[in-house]
N, C-alpha and C positions, 0 to 999 in steps of 0.2 A: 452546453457543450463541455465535456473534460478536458482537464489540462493538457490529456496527450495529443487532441487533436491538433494539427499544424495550423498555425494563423499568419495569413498573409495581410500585408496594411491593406490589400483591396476589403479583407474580412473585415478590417476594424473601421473602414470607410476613408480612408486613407490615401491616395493618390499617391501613385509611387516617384518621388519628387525633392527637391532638395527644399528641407524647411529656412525660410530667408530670414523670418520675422516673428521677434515673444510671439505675437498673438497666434501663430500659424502652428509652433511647438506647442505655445498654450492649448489651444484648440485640440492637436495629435496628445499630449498628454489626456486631457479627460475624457476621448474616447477611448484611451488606453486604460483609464483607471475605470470606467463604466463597463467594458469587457471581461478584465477583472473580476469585477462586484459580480458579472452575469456568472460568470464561470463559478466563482465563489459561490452563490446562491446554490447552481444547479448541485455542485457537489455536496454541500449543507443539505439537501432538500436528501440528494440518495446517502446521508450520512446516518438521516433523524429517520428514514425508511429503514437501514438496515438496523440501528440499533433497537427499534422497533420491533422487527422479526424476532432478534433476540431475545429480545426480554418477554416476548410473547411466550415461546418457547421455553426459557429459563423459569417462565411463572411454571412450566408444568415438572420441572425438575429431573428431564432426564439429560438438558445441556449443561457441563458448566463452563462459566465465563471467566475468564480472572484476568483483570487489570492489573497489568503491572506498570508500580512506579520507580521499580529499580530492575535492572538486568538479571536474568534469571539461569539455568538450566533445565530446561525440559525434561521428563523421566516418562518411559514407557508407558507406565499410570496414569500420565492423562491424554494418552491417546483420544480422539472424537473432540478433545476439548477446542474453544474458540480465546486466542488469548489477543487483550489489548493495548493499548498502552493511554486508555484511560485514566487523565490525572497525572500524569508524568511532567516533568518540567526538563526535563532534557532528553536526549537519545537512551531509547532501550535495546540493549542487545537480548535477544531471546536465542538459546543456544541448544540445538537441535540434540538428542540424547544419540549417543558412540553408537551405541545398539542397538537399534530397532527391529523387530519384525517387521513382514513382510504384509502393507496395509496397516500400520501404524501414520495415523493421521492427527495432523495438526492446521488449523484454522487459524489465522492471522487476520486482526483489523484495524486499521489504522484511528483512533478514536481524538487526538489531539495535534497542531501543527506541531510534534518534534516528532527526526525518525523512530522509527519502530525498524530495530535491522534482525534481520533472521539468518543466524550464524550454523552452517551444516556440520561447524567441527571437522574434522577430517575428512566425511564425505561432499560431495558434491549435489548442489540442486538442479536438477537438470530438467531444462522448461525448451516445450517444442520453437517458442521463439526464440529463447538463446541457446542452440546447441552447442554452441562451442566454449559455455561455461567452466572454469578451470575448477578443480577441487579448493575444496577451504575458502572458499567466494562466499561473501555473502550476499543478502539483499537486502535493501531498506525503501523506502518511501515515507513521508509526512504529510501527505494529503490526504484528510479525514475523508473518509468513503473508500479507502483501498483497503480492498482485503485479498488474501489467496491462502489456498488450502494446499498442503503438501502431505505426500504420502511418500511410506518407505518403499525401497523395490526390491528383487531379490540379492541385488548386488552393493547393499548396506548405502547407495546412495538415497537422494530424495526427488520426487518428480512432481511436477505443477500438477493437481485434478480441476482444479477451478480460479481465474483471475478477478470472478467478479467483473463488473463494467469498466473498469478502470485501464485494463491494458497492463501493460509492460512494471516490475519494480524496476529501482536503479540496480546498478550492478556493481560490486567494486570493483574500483580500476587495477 
């Protein structure tokens, strides 16, 4: 099950109840930490699936991938490309190029637990779940297995074409 699904303590087997007693918090912690581990697997499992894809793909050399471990600027040129933050040891900001054509596409994956944030520059990214997205917003997530693809539109903003299994990025506040 992904992060984003909502978890009720009924889900985690939990009794909705006031805990009185160590052994009864004891007890609610390790089914807490065993939900966890689940969640962690599942997304680990569609992490090593999609890297996978990729490099299936990348052996035949018409993708390219580029991990990044420092913040970057995107340029026109690598439009179709898939970028990561593969190897990173803190937050990457990946920073969408001023210009784009119309169908200029960029692939996002989250490959390490630090964010990976997708900065639009002055445009805006504008995703059917958050319409009411402000300009100069970016997005980020750190859950290995989030990916999304963004494309330019005729009005120099960016628009979601694909979230992957994952759902919703964060939004800045």
């Amino acid at each position: 099950m992904p992060l984003s699904s909502p978890v009720s303590p009924r889900d985690l087997g939990l009794k909705e109840k006031k805990l009185q007693s160590v052994e009864e918090i004891e007890a609610a912690f390790n089914i807490i930490v065993r939900r966890l581990n689940e969640v962690y697997k599942y997304n680990r499992r569609d992490h090593d699936r999609l890297t996978e894809d990729v490099e299936d793909v990348s052996e035949g050399g018409s993708l390219t991938v580029e991990a990044h471990t420092s913040s970057d600027t995107l340029t026109e040129a690598e439009s179709g490309s898939v970028h990561t933050n593969r190897g990173a040891s803190g937050t990457i900001t990946l920073t969408l190029p001023a210009i784009a054509p119309v169908g200029t596409t960029f692939t996002f994956c989250v490959q390490e637990t630090e964010y990976l944030r997708i900065d639009p520059g002055s445009a805006t990214i504008r995703d059917i779940s958050n319409p009411g997205l402000a300009a100069s917003k970016y997005i980020e997530a750190m859950v290995i297995g989030k990916a999304i693809t963004l494309a330019a539109d005729s009005n120099g903003d960016w628009f979601t074409t694909d979230q992957g299994a994952f759902g919703i990025w964060l939004l800045e506040s």
